[in-house]
N, C-alpha and C positions, 0 to 999 in steps of 0.2 A: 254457115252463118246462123247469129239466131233472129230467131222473129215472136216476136210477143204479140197475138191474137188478145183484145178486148172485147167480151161480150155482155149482154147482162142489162145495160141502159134500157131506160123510156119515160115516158113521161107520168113523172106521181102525184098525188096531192099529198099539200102538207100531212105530217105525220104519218106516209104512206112509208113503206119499206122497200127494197129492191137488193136484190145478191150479184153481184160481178162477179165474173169469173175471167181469167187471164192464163190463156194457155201457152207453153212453150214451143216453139218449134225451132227443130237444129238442137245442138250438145250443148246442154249449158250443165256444169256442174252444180249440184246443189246445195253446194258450201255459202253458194253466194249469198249474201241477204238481199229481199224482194222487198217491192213498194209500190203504193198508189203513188198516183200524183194526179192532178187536177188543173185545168187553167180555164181561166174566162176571159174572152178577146180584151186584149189590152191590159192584163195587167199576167205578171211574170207566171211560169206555172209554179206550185207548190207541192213540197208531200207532204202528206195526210197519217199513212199509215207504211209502217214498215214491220219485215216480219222476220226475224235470223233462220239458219239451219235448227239451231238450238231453238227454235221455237218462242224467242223472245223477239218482246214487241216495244215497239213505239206509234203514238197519237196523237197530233196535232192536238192542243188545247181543246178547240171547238168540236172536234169531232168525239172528246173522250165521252164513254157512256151512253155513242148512239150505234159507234161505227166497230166494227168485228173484224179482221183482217187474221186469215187462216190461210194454210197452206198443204198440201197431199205432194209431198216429194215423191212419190212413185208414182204419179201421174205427170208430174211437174205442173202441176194447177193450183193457181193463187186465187182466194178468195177474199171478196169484199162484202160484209152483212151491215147494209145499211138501216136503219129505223130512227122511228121519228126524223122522217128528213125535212129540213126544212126550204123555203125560198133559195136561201145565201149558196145551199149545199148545190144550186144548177151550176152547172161546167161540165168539159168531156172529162174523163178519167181515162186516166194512163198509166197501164203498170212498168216495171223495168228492174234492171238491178239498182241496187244502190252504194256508191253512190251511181248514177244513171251516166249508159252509156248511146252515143249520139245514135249507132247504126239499129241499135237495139228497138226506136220508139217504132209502135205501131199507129193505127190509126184512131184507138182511141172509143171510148164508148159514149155519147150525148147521156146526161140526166137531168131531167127537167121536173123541177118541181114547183108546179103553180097548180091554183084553185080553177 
């Protein structure tokens, strides 16, 4: 089975930056294409960023020009380079495939950004 490890979160100030990182465990082929996603209690989760085999990406509107989303297939490790974070950007992050599969979610990493 696999299992996606979220690590990386804490607490930042505005304009502060922070890297997540999303490890695999179990066989997952690396054809898949990879993704953030994000939620804050009570309203739906969202993805943010996504990342192909081929190395092509997609960006949430809000996030383009702050947020980096990279990948090392021979580790199977997903990365997230966030900067200039702001208020809005607090929720847990979540990686997974895309589109996201139910057994796949981990627990998630807190980012909290306030003053």
């Amino acid at each position: 089975q696999v299992q996606f490890v979220e690590s990386g979160g804490g607490l930042v100030q505005p304009g502060g930056s922070l890297r997540l990182s999303c490890a695999t465990f179990g066989s997952l082929a690396n054809i898949y294409r990879k993704g953030w996603y994000r939620q804050v209690p009570g309203k739906q989760r969202e993805l943010i960023a996504t990342i192909s085999s081929e190395w092509s990406t997609y960006y949430k509107e809000s996030v383009k020009g702050r947020f980096t989303i990279s990948r090392d297939n021979d580790t199977d490790t997903v990365f997230l380079q966030m900067n200039n974070l702001k208020p809005e950007d607090t929720a847990v992050y979540y990686c997974n495939v895309v589109p996201s599969r139910g057994p796949y979610w981990g627990q998630g990493t807190q980012v909290t950004v306030s003053s």
